[in-house]
Backbone as a ProteinNet text record, in pm:
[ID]
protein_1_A
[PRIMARY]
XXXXXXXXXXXXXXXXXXXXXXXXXXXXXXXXXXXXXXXXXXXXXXXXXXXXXXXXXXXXXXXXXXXXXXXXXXXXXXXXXXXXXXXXXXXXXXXXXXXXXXXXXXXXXXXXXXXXXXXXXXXXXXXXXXXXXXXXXXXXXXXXXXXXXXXXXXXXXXXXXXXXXXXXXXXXXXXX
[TERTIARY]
-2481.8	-2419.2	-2512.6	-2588.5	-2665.3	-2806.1	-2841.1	-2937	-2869.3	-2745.6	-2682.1	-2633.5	-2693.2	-2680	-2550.7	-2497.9	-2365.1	-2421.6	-2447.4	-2510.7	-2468.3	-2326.9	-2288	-2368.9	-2316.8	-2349.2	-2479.6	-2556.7	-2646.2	-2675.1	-2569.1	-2482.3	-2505.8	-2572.7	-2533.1	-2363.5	-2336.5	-2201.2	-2117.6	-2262.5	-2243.4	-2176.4	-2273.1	-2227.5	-2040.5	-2013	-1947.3	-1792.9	-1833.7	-1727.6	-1676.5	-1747.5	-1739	-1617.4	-1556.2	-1376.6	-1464.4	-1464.2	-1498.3	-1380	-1306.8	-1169.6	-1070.8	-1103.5	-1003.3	-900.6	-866.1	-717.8	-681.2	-557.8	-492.3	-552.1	-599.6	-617.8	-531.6	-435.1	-356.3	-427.7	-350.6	-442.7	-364.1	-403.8	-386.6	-339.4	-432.2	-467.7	-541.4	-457.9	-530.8	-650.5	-752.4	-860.1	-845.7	-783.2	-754.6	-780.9	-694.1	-745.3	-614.3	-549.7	-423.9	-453.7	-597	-638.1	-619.9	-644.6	-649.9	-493	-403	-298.6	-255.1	-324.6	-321.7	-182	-131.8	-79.4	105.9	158.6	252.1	395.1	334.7	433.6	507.8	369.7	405.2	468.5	435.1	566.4	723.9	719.5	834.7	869.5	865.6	889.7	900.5	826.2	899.1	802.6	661.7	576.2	447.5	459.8	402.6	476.2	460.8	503.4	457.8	522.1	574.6	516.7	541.5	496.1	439.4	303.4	107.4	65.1	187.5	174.9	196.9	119.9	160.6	278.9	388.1	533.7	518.6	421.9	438.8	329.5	219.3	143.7	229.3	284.2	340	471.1	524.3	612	561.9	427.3	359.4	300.9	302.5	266.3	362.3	444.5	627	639.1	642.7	611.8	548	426.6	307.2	298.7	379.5	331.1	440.5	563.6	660.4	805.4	734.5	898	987.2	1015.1	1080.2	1072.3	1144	1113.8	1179.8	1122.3	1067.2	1138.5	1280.2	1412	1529.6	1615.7	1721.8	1776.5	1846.4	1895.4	2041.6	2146.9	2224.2	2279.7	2248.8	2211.8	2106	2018.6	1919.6	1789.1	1785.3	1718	1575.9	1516.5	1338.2	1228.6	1301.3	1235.2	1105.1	956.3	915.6	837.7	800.4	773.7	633.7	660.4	518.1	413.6	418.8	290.2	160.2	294.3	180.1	249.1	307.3	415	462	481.6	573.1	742.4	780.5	981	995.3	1108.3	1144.3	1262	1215.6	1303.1	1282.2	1364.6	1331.4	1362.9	1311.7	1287.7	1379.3	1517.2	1624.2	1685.4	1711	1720.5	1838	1867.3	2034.7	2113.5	1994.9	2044.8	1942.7	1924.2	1882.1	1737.9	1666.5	1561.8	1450.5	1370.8	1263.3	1132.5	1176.3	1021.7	1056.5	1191	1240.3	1268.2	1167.4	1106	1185.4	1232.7	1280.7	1442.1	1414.2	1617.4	1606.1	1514.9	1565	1667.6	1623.8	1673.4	1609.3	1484	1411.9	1491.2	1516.1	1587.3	1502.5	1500.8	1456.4	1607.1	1605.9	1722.5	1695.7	1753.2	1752.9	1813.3	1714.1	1806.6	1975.7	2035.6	2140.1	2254.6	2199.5	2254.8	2211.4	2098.4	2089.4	2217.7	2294.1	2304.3	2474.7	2457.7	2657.2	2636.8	2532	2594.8	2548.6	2475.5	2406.3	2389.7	2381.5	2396.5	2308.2	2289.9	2209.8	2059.4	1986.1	1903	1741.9	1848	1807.2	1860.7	1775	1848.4	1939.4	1991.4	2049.8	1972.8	1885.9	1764.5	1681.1	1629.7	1577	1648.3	1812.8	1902.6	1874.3	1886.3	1873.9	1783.9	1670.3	1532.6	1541.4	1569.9	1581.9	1664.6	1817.3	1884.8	1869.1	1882.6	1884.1	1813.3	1865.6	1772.5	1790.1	1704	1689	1622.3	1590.8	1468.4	1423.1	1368.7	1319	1225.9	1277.6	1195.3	1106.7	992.1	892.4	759.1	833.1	741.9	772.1	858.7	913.9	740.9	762.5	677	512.3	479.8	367.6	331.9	232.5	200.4	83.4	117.3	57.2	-8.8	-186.6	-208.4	-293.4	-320.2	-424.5	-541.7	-659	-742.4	-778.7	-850.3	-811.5	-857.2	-974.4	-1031.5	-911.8	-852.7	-772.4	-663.8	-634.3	-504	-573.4	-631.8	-715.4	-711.7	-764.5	-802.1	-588.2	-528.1	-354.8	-306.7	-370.4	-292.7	-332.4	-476.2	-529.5	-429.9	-382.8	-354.4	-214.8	-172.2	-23.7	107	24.8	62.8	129.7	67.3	93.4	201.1	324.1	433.6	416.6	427.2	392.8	576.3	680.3	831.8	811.9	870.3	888.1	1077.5	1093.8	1210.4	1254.7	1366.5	1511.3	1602.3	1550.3	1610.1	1502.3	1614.8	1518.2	1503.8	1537.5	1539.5	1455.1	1365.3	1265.2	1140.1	1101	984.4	917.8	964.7	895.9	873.4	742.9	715.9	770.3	785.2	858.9	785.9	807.5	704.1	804.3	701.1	773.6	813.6
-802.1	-912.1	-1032.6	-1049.9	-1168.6	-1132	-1045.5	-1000.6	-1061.1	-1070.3	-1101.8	-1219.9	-1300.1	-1451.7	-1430.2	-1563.6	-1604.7	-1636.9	-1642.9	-1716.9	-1856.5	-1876.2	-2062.8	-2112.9	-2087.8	-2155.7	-2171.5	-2016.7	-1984.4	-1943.7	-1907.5	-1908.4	-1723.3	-1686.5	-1531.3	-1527.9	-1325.6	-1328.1	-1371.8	-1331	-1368.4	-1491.3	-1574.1	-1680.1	-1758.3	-1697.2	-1743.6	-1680.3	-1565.3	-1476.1	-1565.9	-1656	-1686.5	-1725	-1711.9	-1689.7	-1847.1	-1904.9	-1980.7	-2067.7	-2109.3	-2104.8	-2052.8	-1892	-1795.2	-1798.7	-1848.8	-1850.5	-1694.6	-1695.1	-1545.9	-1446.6	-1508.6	-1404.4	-1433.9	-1325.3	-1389	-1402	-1478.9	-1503	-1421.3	-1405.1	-1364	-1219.9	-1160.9	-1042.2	-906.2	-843	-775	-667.1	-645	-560.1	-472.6	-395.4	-328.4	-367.9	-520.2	-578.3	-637.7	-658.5	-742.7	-888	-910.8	-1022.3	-1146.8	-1043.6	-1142	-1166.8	-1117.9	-1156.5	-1342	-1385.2	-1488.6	-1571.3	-1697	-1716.2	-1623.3	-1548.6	-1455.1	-1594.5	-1703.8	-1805.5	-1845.5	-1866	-1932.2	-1813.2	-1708.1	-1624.2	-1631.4	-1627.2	-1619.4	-1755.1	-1854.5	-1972.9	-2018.9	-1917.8	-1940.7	-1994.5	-2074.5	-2141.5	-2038.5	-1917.6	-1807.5	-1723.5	-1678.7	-1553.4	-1447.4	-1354.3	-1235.9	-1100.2	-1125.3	-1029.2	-997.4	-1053.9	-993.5	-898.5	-884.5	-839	-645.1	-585	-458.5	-460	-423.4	-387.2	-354.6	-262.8	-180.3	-281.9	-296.5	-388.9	-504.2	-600.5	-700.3	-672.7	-559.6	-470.2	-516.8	-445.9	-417.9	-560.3	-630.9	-764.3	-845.1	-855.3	-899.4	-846.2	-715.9	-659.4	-701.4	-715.9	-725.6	-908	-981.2	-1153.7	-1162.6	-1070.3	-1095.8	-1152	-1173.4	-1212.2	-1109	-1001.3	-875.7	-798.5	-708.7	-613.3	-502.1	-361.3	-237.6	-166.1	-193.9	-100.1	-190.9	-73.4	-74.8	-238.1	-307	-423.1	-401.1	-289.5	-253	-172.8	-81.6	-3.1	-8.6	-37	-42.4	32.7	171.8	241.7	214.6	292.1	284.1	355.7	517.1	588.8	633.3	691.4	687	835.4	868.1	1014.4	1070.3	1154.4	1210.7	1195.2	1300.9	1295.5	1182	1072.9	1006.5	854	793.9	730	635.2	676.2	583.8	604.9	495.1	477.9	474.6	593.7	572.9	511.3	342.2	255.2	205	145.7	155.2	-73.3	-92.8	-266.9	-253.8	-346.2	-401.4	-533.2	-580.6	-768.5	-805.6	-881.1	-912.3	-978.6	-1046.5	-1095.1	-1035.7	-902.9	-766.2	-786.1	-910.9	-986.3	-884.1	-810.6	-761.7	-826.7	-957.9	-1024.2	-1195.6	-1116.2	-1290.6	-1256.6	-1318	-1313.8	-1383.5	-1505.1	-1604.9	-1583.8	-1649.9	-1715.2	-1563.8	-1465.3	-1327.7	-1257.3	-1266.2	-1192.3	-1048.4	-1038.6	-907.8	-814.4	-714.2	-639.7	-525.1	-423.4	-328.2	-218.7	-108.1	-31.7	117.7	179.3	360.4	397.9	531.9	600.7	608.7	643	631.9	520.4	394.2	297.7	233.3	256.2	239	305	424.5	539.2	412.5	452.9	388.1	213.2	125.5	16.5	-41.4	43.1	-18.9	89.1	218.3	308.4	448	519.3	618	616.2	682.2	657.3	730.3	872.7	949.3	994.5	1037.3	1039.1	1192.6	1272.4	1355.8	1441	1417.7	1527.8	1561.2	1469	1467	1541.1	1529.7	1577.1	1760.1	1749.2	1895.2	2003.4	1890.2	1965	1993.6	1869.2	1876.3	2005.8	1981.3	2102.1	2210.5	2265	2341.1	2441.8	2584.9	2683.4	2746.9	2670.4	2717.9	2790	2895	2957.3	2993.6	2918.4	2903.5	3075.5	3132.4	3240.3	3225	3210.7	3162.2	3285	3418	3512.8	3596.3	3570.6	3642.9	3554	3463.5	3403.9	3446.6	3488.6	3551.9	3675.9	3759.4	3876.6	3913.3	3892.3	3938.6	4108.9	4083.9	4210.8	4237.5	4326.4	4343.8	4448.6	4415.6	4503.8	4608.4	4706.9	4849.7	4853.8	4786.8	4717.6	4636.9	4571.4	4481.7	4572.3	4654.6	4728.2	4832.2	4857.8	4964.2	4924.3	4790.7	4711.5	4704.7	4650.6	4619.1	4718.5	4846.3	4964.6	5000.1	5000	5051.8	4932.4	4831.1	4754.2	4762.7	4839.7	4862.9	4761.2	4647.8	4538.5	4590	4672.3	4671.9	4755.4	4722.2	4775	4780.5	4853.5	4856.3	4843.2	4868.9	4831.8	4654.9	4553.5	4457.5	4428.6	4324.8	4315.7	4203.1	4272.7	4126.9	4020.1	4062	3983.8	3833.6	3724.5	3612.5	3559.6	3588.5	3520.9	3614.7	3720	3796.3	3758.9	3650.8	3574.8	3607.2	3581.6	3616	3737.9	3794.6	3950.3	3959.3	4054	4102.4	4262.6	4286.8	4395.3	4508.7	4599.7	4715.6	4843.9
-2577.1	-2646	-2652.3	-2560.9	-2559.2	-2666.8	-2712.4	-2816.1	-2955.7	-2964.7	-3097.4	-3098.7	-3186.5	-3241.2	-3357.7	-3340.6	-3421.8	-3487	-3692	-3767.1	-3775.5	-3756.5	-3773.1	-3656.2	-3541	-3449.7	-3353.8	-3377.7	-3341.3	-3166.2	-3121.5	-2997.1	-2996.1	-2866.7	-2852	-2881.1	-2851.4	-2821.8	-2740	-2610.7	-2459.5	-2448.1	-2453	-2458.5	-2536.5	-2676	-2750.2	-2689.2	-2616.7	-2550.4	-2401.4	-2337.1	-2175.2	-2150.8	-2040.1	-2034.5	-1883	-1856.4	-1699.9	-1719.2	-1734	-1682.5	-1654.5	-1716.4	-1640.3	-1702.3	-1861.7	-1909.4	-1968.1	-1910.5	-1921.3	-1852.5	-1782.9	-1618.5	-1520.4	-1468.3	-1387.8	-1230.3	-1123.4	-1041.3	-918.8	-846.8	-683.9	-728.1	-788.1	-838.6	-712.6	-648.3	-559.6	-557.1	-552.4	-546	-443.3	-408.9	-259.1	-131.8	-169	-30.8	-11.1	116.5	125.9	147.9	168.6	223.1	72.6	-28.7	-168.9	-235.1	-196.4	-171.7	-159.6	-143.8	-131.1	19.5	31.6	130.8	115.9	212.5	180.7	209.6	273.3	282	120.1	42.8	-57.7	-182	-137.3	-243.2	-178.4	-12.6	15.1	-21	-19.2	-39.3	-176.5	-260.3	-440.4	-565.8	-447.7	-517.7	-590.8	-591.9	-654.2	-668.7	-869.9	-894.4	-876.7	-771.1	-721.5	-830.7	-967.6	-1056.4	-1029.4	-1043.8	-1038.1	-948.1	-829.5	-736.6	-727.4	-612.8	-620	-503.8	-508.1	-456.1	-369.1	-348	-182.4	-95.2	-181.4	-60.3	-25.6	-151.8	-66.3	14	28.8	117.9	240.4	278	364.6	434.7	387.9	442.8	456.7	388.6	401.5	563.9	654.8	772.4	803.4	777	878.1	892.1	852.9	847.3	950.5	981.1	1040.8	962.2	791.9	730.5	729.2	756.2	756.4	851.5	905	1004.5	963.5	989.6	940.4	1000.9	975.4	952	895.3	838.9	768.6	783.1	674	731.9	736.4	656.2	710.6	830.9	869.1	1034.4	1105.8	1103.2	1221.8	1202.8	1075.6	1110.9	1101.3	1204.5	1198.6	1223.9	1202.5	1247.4	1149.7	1205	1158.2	1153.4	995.2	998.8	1086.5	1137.3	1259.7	1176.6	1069.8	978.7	956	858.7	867.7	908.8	997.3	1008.9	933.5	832.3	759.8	754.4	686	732.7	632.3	578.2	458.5	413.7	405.1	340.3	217.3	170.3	13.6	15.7	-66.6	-91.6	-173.4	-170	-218.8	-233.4	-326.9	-372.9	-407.3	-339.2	-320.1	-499.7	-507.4	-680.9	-804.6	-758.9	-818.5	-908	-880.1	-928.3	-854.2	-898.1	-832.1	-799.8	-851.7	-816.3	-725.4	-687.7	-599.1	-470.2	-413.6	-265.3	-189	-223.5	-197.4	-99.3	30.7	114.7	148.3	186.9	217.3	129.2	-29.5	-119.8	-79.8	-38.4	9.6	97.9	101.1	193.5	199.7	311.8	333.9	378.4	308.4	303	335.3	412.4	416.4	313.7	297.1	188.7	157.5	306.8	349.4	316.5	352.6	337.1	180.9	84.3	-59.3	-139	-79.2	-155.6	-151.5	8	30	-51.8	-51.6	-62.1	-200.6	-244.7	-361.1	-466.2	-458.6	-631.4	-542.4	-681.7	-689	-643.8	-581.6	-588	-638.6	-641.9	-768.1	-877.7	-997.4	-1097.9	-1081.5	-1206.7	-1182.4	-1249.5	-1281	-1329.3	-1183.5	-1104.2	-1004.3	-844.6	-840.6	-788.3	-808.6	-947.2	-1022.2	-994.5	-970.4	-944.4	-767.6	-703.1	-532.6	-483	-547.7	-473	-557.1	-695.2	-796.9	-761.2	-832.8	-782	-921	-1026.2	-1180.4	-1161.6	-1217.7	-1250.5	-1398.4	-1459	-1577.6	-1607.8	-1732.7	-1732.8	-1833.3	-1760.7	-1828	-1884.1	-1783.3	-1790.7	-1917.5	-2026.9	-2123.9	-2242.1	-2194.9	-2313.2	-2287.9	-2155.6	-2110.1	-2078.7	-2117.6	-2110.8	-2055	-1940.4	-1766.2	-1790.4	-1818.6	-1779.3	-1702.5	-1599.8	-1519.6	-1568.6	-1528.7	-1549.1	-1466.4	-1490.6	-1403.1	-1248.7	-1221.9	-1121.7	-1016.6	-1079.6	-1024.3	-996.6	-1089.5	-1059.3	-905	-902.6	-834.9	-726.2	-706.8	-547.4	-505.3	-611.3	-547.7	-518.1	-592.2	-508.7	-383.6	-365.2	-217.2	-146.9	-164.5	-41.9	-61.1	-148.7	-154.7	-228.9	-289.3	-356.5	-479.2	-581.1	-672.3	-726.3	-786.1	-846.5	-984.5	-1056.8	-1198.8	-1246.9	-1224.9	-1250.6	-1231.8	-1360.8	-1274.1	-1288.7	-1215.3	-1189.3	-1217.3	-1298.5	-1367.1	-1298.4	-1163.6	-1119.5	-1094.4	-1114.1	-1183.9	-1022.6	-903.7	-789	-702.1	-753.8	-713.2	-706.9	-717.5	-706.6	-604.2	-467.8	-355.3	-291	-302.2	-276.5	-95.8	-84.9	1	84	204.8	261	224.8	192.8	204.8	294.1
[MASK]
++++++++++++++++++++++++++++++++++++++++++++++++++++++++++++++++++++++++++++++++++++++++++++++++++++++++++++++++++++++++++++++++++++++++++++++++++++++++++++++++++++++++++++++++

């Protein structure tokens, strides 16, 4: 850009492009850092919008500054998973504003207690998929063939059935 002159002005692009006041950049913009977050007083307190922000980090520092503590605010809960220990609570706002920090509108909620005091918390497509035992037959539209090699090696090991079977809940091979 700086190779190319403006004919009016005679100004590279570089130059004619320079943003150094930063308008319409929003600010306290995080780079994977919680540190750029800026002060966590002044969101709880109202004097920064909350938007710009990523949800779970300022979750996570909402905890970690001490404005919140890291169980349920209706029962107590706080247990935390072995794996990798996290608590699965979910961030909930009393005047349903997702970006108002503010008087402990912030809540931290169990699944449990989201479900009883405040709605759904999955959809019913998602329900569908969790408990559901669809089985989409997907193998009508595909035509699975093996080559003789392959067939050759599944028989020595006793794998291979050349019958397949209608039943749509036969998925999982089974010893014989």
């Amino acid at each position: 850009m700086k190779a190319y002159k403006d004919e009016e002005t005679g100004l590279s692009l570089f130059d004619l492009h320079k943003n150094p006041s930063g308008k319409g950049i929003p600010k306290f913009i995080t780079n994977n850092s919680l540190d750029k977050i800026g002060p966590i007083e002044e969101i709880v307190n109202g004097k920064i919008d909350a938007s710009s922000f990523n949800a779970d980090k300022l979750k996570f520092k909402l905890i970690e500054s001490g404005y919140m503590l890291e169980q349920c605010y209706y029962c107590g809960f706080s247990e935390k998973r072995e794996v990798d220990g996290k608590t699965p609570l979910l961030m909930t706002f009393l005047n349903n504003h997702k970006h108002d920090y503010t008087n402990g509108n912030a809540q931290l909620s169990c699944y449990n207690c989201y479900f009883l005091n405040i709605g759904n918390v999955f959809t019913d497509k998602d329900i569908e998929s969790i408990e559901g035992h669809t089985v989409y037959n997907t193998t009508d539209a595909v035509d699975f063939q093996v080559d003789e090699y392959t067939k050759k090696r599944l028989e020595e090991l006793g794998n291979f059935d050349i019958k397949v079977s209608d039943d749509p809940y036969d998925l999982v091979s089974r010893k014989r």
